[in-house]
Biopython code that builds the backbone (N, CA, C, O; Angstrom):
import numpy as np
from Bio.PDB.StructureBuilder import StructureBuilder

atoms = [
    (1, "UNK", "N", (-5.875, -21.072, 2.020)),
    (1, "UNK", "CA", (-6.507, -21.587, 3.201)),
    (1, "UNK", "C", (-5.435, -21.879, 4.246)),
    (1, "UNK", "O", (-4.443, -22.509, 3.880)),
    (2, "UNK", "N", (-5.552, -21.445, 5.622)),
    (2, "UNK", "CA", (-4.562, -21.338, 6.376)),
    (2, "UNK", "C", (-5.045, -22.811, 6.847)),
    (2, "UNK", "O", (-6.183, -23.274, 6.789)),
    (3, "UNK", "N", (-3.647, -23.524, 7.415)),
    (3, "UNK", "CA", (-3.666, -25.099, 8.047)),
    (3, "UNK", "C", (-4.072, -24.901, 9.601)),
    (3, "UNK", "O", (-4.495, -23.809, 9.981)),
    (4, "UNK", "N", (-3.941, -25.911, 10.418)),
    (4, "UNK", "CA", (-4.177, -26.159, 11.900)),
    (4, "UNK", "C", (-3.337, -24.993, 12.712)),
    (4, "UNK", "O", (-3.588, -24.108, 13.530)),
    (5, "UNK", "N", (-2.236, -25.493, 12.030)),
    (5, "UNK", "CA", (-0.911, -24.624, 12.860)),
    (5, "UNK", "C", (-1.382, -23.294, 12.607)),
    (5, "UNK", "O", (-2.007, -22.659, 13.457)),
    (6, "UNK", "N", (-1.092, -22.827, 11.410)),
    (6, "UNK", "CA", (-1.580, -21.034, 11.045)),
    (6, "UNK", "C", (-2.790, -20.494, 12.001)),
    (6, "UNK", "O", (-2.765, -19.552, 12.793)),
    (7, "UNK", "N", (-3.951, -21.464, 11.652)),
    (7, "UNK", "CA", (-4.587, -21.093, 12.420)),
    (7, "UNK", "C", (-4.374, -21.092, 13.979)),
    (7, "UNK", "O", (-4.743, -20.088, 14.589)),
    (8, "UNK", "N", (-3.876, -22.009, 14.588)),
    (8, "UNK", "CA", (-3.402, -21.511, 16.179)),
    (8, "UNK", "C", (-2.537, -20.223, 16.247)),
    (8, "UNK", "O", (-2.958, -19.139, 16.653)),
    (9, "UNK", "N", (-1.370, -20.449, 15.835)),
    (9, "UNK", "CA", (-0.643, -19.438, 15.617)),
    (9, "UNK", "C", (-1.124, -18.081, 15.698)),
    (9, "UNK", "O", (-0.644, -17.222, 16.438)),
    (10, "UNK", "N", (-2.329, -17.885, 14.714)),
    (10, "UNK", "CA", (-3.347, -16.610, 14.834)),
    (10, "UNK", "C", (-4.148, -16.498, 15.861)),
    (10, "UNK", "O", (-4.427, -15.362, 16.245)),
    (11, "UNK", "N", (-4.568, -17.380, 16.378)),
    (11, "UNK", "CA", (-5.072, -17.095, 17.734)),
    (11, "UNK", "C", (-4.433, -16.954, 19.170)),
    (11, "UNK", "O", (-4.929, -16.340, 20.115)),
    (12, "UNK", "N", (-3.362, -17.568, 19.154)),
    (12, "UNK", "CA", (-2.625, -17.452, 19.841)),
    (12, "UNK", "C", (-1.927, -14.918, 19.926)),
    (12, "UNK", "O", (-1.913, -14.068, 20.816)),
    (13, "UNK", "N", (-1.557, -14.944, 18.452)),
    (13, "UNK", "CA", (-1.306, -13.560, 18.273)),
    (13, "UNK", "C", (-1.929, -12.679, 19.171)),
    (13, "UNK", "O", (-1.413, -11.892, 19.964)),
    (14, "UNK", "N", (-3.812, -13.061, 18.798)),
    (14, "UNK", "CA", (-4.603, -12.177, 18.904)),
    (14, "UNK", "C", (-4.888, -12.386, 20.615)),
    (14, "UNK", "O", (-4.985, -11.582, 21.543)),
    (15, "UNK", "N", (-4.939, -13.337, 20.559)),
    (15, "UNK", "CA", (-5.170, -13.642, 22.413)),
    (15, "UNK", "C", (-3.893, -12.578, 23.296)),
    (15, "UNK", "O", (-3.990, -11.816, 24.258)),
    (16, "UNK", "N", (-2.778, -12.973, 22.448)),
    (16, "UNK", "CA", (-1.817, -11.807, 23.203)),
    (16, "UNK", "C", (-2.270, -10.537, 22.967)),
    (16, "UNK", "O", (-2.334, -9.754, 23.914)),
    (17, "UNK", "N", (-2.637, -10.153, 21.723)),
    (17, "UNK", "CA", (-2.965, -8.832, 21.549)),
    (17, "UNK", "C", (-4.269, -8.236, 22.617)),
    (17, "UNK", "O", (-4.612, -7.062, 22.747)),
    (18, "UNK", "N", (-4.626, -8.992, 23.047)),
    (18, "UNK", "CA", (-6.437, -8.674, 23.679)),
    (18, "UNK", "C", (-5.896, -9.005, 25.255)),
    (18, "UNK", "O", (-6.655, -8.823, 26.207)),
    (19, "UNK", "N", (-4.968, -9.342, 25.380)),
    (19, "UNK", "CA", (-4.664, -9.524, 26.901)),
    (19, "UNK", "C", (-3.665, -8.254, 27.452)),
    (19, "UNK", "O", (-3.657, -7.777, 28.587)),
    (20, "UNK", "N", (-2.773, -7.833, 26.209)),
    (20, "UNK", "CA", (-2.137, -6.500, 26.419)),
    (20, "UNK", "C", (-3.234, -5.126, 26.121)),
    (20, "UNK", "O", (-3.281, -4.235, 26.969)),
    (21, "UNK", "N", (-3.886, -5.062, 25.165)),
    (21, "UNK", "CA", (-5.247, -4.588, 25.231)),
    (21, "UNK", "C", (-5.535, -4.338, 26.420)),
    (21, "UNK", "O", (-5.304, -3.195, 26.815)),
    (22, "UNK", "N", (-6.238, -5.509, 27.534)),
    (22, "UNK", "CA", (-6.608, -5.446, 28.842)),
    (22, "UNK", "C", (-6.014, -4.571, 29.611)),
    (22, "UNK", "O", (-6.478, -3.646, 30.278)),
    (23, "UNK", "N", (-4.561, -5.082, 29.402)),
    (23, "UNK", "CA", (-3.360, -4.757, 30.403)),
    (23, "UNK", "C", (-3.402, -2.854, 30.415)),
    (23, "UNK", "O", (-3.680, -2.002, 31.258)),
    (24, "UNK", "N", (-2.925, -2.850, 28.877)),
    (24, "UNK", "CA", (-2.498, -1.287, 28.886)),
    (24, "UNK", "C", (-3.510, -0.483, 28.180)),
    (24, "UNK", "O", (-3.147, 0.618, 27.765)),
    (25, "UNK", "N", (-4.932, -0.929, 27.946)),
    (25, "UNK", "CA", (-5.758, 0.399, 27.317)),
    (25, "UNK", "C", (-5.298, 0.310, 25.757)),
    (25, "UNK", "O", (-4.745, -0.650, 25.221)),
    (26, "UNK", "N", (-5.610, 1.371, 25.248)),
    (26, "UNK", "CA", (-5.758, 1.557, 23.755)),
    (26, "UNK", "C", (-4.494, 1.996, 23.343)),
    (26, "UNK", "O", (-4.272, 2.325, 22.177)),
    (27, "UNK", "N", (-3.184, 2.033, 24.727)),
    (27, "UNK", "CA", (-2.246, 2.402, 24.332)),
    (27, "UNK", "C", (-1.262, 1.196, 23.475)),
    (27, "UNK", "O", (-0.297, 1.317, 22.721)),
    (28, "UNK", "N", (-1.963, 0.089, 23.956)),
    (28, "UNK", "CA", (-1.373, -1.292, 23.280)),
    (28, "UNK", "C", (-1.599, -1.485, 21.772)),
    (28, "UNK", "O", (-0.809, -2.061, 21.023)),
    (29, "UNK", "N", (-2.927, -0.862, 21.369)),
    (29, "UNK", "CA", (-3.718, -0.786, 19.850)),
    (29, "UNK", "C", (-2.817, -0.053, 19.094)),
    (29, "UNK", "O", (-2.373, -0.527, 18.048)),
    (30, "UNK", "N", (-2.430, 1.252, 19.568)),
    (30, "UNK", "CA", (-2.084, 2.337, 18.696)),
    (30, "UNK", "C", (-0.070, 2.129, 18.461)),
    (30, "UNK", "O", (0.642, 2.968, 17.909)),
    (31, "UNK", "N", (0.426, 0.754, 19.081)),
    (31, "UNK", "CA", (1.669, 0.412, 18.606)),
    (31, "UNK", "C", (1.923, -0.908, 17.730)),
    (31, "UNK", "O", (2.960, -1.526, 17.489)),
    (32, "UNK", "N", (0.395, -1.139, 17.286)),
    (32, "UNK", "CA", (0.541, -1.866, 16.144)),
    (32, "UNK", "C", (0.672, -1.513, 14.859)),
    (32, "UNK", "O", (-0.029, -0.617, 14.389)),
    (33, "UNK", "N", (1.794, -2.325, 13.964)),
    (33, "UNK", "CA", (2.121, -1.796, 12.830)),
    (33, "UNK", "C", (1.524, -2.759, 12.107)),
    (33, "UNK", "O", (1.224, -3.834, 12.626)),
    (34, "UNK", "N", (1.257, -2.453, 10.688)),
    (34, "UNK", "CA", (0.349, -3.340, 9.371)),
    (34, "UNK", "C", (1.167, -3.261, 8.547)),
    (34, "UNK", "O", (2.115, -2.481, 8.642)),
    (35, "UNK", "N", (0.930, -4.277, 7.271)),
    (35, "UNK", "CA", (1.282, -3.429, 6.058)),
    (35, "UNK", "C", (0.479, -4.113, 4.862)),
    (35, "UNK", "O", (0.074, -5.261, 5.045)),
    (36, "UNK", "N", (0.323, -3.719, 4.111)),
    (36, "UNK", "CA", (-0.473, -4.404, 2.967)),
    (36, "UNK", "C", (0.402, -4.116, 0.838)),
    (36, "UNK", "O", (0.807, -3.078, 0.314)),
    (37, "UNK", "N", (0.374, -4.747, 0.590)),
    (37, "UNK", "CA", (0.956, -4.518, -0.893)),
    (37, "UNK", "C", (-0.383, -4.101, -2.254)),
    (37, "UNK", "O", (-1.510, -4.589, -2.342)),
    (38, "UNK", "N", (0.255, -3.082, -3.144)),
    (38, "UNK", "CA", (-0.918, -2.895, -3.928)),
    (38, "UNK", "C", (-0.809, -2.402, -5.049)),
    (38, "UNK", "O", (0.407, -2.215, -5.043)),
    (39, "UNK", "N", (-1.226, -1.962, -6.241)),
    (39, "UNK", "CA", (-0.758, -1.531, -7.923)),
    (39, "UNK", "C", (-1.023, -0.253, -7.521)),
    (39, "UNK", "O", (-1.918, 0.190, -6.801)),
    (40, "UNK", "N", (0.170, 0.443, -8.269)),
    (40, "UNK", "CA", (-0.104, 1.912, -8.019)),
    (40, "UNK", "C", (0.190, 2.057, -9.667)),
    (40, "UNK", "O", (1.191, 1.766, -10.322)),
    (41, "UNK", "N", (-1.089, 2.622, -10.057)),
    (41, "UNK", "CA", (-1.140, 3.466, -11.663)),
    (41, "UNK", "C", (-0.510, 4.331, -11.739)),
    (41, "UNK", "O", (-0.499, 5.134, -10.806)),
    (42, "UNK", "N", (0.357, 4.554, -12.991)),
    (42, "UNK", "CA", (1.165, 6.134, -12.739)),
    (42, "UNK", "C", (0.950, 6.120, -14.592)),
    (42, "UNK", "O", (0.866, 5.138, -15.329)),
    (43, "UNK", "N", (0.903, 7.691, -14.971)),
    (43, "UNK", "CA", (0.232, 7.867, -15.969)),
    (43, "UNK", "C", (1.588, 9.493, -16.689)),
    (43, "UNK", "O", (2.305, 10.368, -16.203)),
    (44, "UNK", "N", (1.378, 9.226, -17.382)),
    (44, "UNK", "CA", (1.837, 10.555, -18.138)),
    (44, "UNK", "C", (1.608, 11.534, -18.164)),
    (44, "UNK", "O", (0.950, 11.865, -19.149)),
    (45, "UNK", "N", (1.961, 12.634, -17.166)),
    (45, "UNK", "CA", (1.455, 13.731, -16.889)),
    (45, "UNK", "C", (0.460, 14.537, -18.153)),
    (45, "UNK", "O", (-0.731, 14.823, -18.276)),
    (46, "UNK", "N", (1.890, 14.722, -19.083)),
    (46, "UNK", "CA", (1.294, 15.885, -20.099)),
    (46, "UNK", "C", (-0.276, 15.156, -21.240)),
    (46, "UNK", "O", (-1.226, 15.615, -21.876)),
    (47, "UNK", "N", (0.311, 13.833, -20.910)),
    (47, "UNK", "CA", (-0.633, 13.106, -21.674)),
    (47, "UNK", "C", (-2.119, 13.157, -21.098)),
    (47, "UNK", "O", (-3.202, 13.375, -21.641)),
    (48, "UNK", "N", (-1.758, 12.877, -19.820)),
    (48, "UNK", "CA", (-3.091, 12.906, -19.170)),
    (48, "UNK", "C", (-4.018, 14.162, -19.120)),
    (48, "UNK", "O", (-5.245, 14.152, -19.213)),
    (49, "UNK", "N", (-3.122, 15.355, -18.938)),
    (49, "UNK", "CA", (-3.882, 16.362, -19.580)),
    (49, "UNK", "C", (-4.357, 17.001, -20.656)),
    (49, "UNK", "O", (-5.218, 17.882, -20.667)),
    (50, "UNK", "N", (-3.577, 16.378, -21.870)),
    (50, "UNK", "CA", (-4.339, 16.774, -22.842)),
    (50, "UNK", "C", (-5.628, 15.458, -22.926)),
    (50, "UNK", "O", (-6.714, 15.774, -23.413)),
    (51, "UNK", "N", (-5.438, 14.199, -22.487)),
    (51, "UNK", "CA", (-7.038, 13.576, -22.837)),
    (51, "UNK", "C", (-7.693, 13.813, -21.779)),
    (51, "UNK", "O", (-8.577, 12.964, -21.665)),
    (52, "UNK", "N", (-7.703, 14.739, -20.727)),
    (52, "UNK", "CA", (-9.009, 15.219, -19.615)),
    (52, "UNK", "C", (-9.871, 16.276, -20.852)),
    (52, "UNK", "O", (-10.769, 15.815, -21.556)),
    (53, "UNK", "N", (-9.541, 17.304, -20.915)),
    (53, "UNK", "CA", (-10.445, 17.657, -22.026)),
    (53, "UNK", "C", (-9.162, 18.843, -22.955)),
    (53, "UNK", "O", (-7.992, 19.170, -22.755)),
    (54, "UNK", "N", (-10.289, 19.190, -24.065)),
    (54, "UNK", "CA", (-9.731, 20.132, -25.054)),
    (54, "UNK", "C", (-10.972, 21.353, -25.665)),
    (54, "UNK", "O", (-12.064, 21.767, -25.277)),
    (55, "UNK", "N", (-10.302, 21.532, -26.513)),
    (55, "UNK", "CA", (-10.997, 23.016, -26.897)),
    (55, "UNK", "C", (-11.468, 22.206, -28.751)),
    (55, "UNK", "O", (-10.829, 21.282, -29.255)),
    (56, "UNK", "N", (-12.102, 22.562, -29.088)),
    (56, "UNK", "CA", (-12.591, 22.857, -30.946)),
    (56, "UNK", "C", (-12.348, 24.352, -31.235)),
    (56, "UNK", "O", (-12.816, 25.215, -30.491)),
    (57, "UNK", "N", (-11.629, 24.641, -32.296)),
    (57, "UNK", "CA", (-11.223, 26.023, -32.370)),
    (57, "UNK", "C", (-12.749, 26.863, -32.660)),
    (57, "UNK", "O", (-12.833, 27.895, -31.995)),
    (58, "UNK", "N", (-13.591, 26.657, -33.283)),
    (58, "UNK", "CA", (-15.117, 27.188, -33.305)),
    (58, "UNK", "C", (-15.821, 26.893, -32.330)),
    (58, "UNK", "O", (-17.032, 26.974, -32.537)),
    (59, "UNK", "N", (-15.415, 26.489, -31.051)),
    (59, "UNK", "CA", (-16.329, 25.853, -29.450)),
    (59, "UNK", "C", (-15.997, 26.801, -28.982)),
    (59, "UNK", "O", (-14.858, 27.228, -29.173)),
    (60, "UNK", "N", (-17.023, 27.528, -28.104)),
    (60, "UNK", "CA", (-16.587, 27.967, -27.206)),
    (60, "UNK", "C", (-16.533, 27.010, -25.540)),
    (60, "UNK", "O", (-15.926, 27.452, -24.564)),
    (61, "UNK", "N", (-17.021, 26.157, -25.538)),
    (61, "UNK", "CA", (-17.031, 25.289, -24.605)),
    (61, "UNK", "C", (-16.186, 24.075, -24.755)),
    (61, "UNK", "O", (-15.977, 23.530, -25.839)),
    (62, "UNK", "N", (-15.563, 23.556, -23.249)),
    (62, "UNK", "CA", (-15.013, 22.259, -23.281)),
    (62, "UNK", "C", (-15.143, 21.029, -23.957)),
    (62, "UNK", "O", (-15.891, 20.496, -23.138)),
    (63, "UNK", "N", (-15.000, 20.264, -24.735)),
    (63, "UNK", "CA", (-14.493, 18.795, -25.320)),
    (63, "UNK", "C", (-14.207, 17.937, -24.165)),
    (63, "UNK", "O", (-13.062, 18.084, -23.738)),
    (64, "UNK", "N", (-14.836, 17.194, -23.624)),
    (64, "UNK", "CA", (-14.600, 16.286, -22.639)),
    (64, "UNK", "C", (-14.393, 14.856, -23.418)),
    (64, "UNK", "O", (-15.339, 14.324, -23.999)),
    (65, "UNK", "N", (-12.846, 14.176, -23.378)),
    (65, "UNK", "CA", (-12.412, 13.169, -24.617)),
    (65, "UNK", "C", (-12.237, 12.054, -23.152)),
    (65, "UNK", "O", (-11.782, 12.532, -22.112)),
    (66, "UNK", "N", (-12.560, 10.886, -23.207)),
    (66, "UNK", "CA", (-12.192, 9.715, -22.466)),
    (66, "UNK", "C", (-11.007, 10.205, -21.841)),
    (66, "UNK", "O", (-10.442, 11.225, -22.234)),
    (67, "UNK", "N", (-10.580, 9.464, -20.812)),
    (67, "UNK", "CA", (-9.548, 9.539, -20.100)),
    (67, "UNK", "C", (-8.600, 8.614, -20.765)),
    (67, "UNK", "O", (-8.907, 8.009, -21.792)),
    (68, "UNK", "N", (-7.440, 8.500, -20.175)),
    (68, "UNK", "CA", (-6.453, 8.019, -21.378)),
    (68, "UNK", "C", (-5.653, 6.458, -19.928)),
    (68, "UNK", "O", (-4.939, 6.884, -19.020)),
    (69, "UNK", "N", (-5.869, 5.287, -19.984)),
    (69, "UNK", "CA", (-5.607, 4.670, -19.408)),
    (69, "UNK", "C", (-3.765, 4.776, -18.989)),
    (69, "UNK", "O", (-2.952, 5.342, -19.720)),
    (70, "UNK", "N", (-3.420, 4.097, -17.676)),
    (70, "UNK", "CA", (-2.125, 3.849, -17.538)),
    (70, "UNK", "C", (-1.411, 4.127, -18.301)),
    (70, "UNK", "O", (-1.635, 3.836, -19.477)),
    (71, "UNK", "N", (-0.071, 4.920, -17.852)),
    (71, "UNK", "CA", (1.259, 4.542, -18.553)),
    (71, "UNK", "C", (1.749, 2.678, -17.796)),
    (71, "UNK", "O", (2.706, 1.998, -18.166)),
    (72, "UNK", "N", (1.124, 2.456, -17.136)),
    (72, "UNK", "CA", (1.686, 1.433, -16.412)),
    (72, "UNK", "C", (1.449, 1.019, -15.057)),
    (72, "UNK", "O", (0.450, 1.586, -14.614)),
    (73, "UNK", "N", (2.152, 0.013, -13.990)),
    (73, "UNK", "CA", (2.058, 0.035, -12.494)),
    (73, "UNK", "C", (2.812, -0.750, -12.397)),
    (73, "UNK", "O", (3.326, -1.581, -13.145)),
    (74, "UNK", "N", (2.938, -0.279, -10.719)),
    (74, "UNK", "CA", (4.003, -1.051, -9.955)),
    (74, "UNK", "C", (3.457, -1.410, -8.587)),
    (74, "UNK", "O", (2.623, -0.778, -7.940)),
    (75, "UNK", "N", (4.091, -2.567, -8.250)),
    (75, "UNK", "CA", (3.947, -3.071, -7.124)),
    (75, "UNK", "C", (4.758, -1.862, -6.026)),
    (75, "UNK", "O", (5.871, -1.348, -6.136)),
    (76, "UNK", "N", (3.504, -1.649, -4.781)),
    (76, "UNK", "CA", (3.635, -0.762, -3.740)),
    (76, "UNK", "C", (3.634, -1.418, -2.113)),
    (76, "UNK", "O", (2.570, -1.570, -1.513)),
    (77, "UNK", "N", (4.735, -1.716, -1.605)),
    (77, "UNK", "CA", (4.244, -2.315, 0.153)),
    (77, "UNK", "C", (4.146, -1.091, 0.648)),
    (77, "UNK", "O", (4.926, -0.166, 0.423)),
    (78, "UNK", "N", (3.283, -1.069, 1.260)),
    (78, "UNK", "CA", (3.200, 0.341, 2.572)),
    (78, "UNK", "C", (3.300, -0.330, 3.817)),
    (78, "UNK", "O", (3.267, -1.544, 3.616)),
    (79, "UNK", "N", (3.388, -0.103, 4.789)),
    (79, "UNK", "CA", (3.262, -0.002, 6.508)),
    (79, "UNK", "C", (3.140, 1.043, 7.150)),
    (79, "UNK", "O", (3.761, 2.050, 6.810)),
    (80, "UNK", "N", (2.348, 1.030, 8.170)),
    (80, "UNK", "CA", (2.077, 2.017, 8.830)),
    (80, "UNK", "C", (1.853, 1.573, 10.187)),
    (80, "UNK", "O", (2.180, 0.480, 10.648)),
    (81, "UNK", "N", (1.395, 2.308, 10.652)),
    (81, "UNK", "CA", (1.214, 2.349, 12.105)),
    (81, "UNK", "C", (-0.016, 3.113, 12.320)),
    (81, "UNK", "O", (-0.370, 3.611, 11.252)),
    (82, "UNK", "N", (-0.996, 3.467, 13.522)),
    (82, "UNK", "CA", (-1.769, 4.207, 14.245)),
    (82, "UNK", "C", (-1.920, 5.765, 13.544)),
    (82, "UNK", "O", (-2.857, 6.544, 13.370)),
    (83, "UNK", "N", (-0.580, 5.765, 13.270)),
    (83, "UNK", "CA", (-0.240, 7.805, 13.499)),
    (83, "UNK", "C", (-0.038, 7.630, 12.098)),
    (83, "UNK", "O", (-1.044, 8.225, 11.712)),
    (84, "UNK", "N", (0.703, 7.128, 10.736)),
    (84, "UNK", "CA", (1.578, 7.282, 9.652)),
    (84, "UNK", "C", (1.963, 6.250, 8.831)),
    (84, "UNK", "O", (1.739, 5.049, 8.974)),
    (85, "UNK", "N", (2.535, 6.794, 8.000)),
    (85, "UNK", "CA", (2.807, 5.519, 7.103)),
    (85, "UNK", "C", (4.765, 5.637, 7.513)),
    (85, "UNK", "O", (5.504, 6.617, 7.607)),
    (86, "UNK", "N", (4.995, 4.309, 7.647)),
    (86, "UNK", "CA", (6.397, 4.242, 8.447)),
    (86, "UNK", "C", (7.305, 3.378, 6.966)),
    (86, "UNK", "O", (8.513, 3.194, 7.117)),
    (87, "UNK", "N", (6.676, 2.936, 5.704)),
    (87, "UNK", "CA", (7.705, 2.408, 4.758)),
    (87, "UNK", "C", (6.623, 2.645, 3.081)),
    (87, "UNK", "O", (5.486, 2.509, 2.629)),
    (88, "UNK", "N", (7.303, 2.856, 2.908)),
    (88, "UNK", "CA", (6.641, 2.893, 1.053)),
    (88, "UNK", "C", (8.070, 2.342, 0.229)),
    (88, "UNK", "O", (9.023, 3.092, 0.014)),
    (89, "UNK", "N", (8.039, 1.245, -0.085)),
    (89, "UNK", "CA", (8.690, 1.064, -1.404)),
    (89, "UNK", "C", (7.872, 0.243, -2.473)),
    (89, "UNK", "O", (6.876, -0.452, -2.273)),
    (90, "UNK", "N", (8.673, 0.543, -3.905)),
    (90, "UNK", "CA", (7.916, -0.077, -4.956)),
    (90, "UNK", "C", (8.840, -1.157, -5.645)),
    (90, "UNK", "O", (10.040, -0.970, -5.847)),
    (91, "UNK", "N", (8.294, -2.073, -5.915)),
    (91, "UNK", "CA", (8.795, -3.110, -6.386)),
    (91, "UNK", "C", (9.402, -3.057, -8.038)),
    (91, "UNK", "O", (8.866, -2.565, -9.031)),
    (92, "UNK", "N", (10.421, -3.598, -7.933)),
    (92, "UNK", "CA", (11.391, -3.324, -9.165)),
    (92, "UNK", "C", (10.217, -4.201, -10.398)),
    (92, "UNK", "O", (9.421, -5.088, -10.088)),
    (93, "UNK", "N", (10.400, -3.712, -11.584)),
    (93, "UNK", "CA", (9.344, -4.715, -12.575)),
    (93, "UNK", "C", (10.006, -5.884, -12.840)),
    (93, "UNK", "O", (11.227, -6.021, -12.773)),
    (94, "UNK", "N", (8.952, -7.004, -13.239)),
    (94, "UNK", "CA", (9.210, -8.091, -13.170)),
    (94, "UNK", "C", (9.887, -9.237, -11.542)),
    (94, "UNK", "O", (10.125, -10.444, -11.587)),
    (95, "UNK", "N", (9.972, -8.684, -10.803)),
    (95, "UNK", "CA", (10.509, -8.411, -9.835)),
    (95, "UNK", "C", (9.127, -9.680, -8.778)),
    (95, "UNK", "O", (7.923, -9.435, -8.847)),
    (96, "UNK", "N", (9.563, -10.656, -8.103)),
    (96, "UNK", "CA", (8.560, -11.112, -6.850)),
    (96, "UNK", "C", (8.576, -10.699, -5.997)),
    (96, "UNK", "O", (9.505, -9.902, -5.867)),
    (97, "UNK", "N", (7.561, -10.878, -4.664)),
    (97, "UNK", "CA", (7.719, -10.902, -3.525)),
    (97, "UNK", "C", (8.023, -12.033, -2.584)),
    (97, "UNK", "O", (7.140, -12.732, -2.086)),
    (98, "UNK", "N", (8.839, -12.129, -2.444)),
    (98, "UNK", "CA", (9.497, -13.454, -1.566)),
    (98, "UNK", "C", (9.997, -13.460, -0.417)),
    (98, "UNK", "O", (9.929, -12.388, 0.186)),
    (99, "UNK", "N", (10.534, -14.405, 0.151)),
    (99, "UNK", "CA", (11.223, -14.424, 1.496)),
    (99, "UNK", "C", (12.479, -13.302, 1.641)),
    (99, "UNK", "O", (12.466, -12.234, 2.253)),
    (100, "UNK", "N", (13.422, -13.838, 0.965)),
    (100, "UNK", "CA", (14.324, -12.647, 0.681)),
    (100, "UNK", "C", (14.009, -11.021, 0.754)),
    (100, "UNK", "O", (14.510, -10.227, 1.551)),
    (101, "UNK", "N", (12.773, -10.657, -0.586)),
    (101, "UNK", "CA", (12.354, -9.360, -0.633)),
    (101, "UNK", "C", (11.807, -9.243, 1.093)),
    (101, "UNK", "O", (12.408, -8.426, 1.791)),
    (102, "UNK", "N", (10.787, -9.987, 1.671)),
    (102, "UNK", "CA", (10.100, -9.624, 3.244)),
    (102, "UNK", "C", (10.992, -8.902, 4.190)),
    (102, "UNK", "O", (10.738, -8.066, 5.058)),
    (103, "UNK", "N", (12.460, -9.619, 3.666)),
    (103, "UNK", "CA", (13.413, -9.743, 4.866)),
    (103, "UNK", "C", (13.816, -8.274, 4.560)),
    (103, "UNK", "O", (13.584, -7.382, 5.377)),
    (104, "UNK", "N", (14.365, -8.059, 3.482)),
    (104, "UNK", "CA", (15.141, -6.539, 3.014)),
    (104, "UNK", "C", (13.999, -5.735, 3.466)),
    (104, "UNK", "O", (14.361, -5.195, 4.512)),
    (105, "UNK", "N", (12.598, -5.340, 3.137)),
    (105, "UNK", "CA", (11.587, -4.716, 3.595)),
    (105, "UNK", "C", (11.321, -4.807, 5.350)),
    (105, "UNK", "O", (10.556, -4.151, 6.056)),
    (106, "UNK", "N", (12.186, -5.782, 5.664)),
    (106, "UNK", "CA", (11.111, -5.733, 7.146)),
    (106, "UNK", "C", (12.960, -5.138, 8.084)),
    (106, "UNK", "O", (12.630, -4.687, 9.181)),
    (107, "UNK", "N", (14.287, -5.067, 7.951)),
    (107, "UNK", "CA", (15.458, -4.690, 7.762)),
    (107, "UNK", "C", (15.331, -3.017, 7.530)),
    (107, "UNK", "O", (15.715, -2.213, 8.380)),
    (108, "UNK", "N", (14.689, -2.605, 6.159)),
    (108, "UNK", "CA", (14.055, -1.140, 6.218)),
    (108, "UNK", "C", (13.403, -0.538, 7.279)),
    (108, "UNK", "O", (13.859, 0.445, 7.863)),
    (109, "UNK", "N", (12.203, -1.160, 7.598)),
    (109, "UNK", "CA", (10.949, -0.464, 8.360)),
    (109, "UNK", "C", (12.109, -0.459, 10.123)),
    (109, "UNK", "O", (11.900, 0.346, 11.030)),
    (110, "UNK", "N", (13.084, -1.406, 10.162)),
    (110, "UNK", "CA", (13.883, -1.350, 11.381)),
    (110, "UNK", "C", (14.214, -0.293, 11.851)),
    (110, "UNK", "O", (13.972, 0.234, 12.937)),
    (111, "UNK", "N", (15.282, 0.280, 10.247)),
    (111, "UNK", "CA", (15.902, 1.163, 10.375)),
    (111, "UNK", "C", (15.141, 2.280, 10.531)),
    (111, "UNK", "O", (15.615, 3.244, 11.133)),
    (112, "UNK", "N", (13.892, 2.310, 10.027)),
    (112, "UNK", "CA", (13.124, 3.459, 10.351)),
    (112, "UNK", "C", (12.698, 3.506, 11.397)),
    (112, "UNK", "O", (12.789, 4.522, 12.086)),
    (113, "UNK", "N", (12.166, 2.503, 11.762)),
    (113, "UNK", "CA", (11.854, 2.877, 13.554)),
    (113, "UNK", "C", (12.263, 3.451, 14.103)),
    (113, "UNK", "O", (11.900, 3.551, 15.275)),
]
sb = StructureBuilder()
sb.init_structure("model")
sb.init_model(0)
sb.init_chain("A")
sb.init_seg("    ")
for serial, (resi, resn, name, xyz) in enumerate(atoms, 1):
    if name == "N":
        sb.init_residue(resn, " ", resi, " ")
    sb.init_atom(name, np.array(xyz, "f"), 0.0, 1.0, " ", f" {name:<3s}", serial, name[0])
structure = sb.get_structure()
């Protein structure tokens, strides 16, 4: 739950954002950047294809066997922009997201700019 301050703070953002909006058209929209964090499943190739399906040596038709869950996941930040995605890294395991990590990630997306 965001406090008094957060919440001004956010309105304050968006009031700028909707007044440059005004100012410059949709050209103000399309130089905003986002980013959001998320689990990315990654699975065992060869594995995964043998449990999509198989053969019975007397079948002539497909064996459709359960799918075969995760090898695992990792933490993913993306950012993007209007046009692209401008940063993808994945988070080391065991690994937080903290002040420190924001800073090295937001230091990246710089250099990419």
């Amino acid at each position: 739950m965001l406090s008094g301050k957060q919440k001004t703070a956010q309105n304050n953002i968006c009031e700028d954002i909707l007044q440059h909006s005004r100012k410059d058209g949709d050209a103000c929209l399309s130089r905003i950047i986002t980013g959001d964090e998320t689990l990315a499943h990654h699975y065992d190739q060869l594995m995964k294809l043998q449990s999509a399906e198989g053969y019975h040596q007397l079948s002539p038709c497909k064996i459709q066997f359960k799918a075969q869950s995760s090898a695992g996941t990792a933490m993913a930040s993306v950012i993007w922009d209007s046009e692209e995605s401008l940063l993808v890294e994945f988070l080391k395991r065991r690994s937080t997201i903290n002040l420190e990590r924001y800073v090295q990630t937001l230091r990246k997306l710089k250099q990419q700019i």
